[in-house]
N, C-alpha and C positions, 0 to 999 in steps of 0.2 A: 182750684178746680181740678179734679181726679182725670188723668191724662188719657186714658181713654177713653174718657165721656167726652171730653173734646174731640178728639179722633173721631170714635164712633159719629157724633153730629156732624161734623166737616165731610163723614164718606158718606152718609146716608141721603143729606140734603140735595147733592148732586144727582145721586139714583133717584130722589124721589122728582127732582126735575125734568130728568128725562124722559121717566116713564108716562108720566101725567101727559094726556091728549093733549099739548097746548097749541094755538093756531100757529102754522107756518116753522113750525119744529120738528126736527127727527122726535118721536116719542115710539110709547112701545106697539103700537098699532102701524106709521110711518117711517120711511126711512128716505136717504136720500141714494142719489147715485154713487158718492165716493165717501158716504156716512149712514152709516145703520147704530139703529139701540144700542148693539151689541159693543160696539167702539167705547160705546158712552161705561156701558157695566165693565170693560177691562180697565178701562183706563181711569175712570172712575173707584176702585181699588188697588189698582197699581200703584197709588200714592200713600196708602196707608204709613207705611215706613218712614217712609220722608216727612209726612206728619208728625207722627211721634218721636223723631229728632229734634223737630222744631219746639216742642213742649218741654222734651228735657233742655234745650238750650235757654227758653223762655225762662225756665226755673231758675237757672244760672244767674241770667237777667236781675231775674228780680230779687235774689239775693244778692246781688251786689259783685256778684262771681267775675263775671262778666261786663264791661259797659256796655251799652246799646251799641255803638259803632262795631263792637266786635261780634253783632249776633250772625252775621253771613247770611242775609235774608237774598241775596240775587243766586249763591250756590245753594242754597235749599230750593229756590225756583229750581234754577237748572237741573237739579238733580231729580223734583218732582217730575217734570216735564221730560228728562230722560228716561226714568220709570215710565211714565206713560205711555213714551211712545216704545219703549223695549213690547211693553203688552198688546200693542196694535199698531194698524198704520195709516191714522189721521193724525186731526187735531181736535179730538173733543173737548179738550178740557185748558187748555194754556189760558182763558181767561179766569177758569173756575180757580186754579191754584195760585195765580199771581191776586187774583184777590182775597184768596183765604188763608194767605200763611201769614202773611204779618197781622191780619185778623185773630188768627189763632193760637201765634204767640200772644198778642198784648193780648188774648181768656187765660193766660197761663201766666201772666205777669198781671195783670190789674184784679181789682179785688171783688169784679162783679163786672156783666155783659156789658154796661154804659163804661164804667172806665177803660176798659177794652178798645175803645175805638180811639182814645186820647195815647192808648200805650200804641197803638196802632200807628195813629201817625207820628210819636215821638222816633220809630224806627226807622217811616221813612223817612223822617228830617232829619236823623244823626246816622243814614246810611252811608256810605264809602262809593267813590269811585270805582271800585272794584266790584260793590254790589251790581253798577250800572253794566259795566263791561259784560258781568256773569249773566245780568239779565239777558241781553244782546246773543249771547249764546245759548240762551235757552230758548228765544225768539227762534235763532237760526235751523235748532233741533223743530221747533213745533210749528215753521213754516207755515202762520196764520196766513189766509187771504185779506186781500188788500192792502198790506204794506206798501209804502210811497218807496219810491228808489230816487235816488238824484238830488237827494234832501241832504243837510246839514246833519250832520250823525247818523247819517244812512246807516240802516242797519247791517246789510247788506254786502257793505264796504269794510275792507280791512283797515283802510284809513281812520277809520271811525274811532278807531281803538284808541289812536293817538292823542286824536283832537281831543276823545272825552277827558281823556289825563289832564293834555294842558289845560283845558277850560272849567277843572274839577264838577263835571257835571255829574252830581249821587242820583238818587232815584227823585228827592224829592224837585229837584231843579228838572228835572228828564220831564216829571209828572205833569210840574208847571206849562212845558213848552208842548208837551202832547196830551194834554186835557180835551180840549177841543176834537183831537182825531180819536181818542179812545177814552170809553167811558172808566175803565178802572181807575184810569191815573188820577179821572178827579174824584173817584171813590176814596182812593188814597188821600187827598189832599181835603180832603172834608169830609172826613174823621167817618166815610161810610155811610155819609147822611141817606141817602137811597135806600143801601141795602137793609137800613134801620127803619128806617120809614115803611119800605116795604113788608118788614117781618113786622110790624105793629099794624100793619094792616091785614094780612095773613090771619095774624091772633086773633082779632077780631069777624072774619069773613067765617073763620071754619067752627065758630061757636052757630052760624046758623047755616053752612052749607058742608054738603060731603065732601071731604079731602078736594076730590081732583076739580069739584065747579070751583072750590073756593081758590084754588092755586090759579083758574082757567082765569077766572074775575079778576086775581090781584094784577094779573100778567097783561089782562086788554089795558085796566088801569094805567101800568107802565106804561106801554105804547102809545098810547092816547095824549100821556105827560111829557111825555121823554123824545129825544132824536134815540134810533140805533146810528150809533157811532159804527157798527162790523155792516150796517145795510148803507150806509153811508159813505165805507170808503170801497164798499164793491160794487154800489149802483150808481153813487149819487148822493150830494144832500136833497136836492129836490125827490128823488124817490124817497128817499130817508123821511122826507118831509110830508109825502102823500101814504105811506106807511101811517105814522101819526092821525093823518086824516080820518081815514079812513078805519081807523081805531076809535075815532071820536065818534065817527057815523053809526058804526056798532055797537058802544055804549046808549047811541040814542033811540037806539031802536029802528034805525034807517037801511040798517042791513043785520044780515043773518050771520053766526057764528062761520056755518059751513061756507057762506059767499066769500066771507073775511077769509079763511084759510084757503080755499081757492084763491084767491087773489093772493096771496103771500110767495101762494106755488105755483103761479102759474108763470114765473121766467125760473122755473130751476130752485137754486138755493140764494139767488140774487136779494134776497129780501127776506133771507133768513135773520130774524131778532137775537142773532149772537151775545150782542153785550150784553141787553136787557135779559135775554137767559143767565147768564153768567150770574146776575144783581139778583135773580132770583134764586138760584142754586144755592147763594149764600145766605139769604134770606130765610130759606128753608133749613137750613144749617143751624140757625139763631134758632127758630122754630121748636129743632128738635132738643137743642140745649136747652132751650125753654121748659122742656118733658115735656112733649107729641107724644102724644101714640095713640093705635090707632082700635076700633071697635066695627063691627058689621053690625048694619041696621038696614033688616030691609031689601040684602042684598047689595049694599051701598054700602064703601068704607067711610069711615068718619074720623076727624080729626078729635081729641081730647087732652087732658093735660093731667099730672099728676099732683096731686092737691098738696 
């Protein structure tokens, strides 16, 4: 697959998730107190580079250049994530990139978008110790909220550094033990099933709704099925859980879109669908490698595909 066609879908997918009205998210209409759109459009292209590393290294890959242990999938995090945050000063995107580079090498090593997800997880199960460590310091640059402290490989800790050595914990052991408190790691460890699921439903919603209902639809969907793991370690599972609810209540017609997003904002950014944004960014991503693109009808943009 042509290396900037991957690029290109990997940076547009994220734009295209930000912008879109979705409930209880910065979008291009809302913003939060210590995050606006605009975080999302810097830093959301501040990775381009770092991307297209990762595709020439994929190539490597899969000519045999290279073995999978040696692709550096935690310093290509970290380096995206230093990019990022050089262009502003949040955290928009440290879930977007830790779930789209090893996504985006295995489109640059497998032979089509379904093998991609198999070369995906062979990365992070022949990952290195060292990937773990670099991850660790790319956490530390994009100071996500609700990280646990006082835990076993605390991030946090310089100690940590050590224990992961002795206990040879890679990405895919790390992923194992923090599945439960973050939704990528079990994106990783199951080859993406979500974010695949969700782009096959996407495919399907924007053949009969305009772009942004059909993104707005696939996204209540997620909530309604899904915990947010980011709503989960800064409110609670039980809010994480009434999240959910009250996502189901809105599919059924029991509440109103506008009540729904009120209620997401009404403690702040506490109940902001972080992960579940993330699962869709890259969803969107797949979408566009798919060929999206887009037509006005109507005054309405519209999703289509290139035959």
């Amino acid at each position: 697959m042509e290396r900037w066609r991957i690029v290109r879908a990997f940076t547009l997918g994220p734009l295209i998730e930000a912008a879109v009205p979705k409930p209880g998210n910065v979008n291009r209409f809302r913003d939060f107190d210590d995050l606006t759109f605009y975080h999302f459009l810097f830093a959301d292209t501040a990775v381009t580079g770092v991307y297209y590393e990762a595709v020439k290294t994929a190539e490597l890959l899969r000519k045999g250049i290279l073995e999978p242990k040696e692709a550096g999938l935690g310093e290509l995090i970290k380096r995206a994530v230093g990019a990022s945050r050089e262009a502003q000063d949040a955290n928009p995107n440290f879930g977007i990139i830790a779930l789209s580079l090893p996504l985006i090498m295995g489109l640059a090593m497998g032979r089509n978008m379904l093998d991609a997800r198999k070369k995906a997880k062979l990365l992070i199960e022949e990952s290195t110790v060292r990937d773990t460590m670099e991850l660790y310091r790319a956490i530390r640059i994009a100071n996500p909220k609700g990280i646990p402290s006082g835990v076993k490989y605390d991030v946090y800790s310089d100690d940590s550094f050590r224990e992961l050595f002795q206990d040879g914990i890679n990405l895919a052991r790390l992923a194992e033990m923090s599945c439960e408190r973050e939704l990528i790691f079990c994106e990783w460890l199951d080859g993406y099933e979500l974010s695949y699921s969700t782009f096959g439903r996407l495919y399907e919603l924007i053949k009969e709704l305009p772009l942004e209902d059909a993104v707005v639809m696939a996204f209540i969907e997620l909530l309604a099925r899904n915990i947010d793991t980011l709503i989960a370690r800064k409110a609670g599972l039980e809010e994480a859980k009434l999240v959910r609810e009250k996502a189901k209540a809105l599919l059924a017609g029991e509440l109103s879109l506008e009540e729904f997003d009120a209620f997401l904002r009404e403690r702040g950014d506490l109940r902001n669908p972080g992960s579940l944004a993330d699962v869709m960014a890259v969803s969107l991503s797949l979408l566009v490698l798919r060929g999206l693109r887009i037509e006005l009808r109507n005054g309405r943009v519209w999703g289509l595909f290139h035959k």
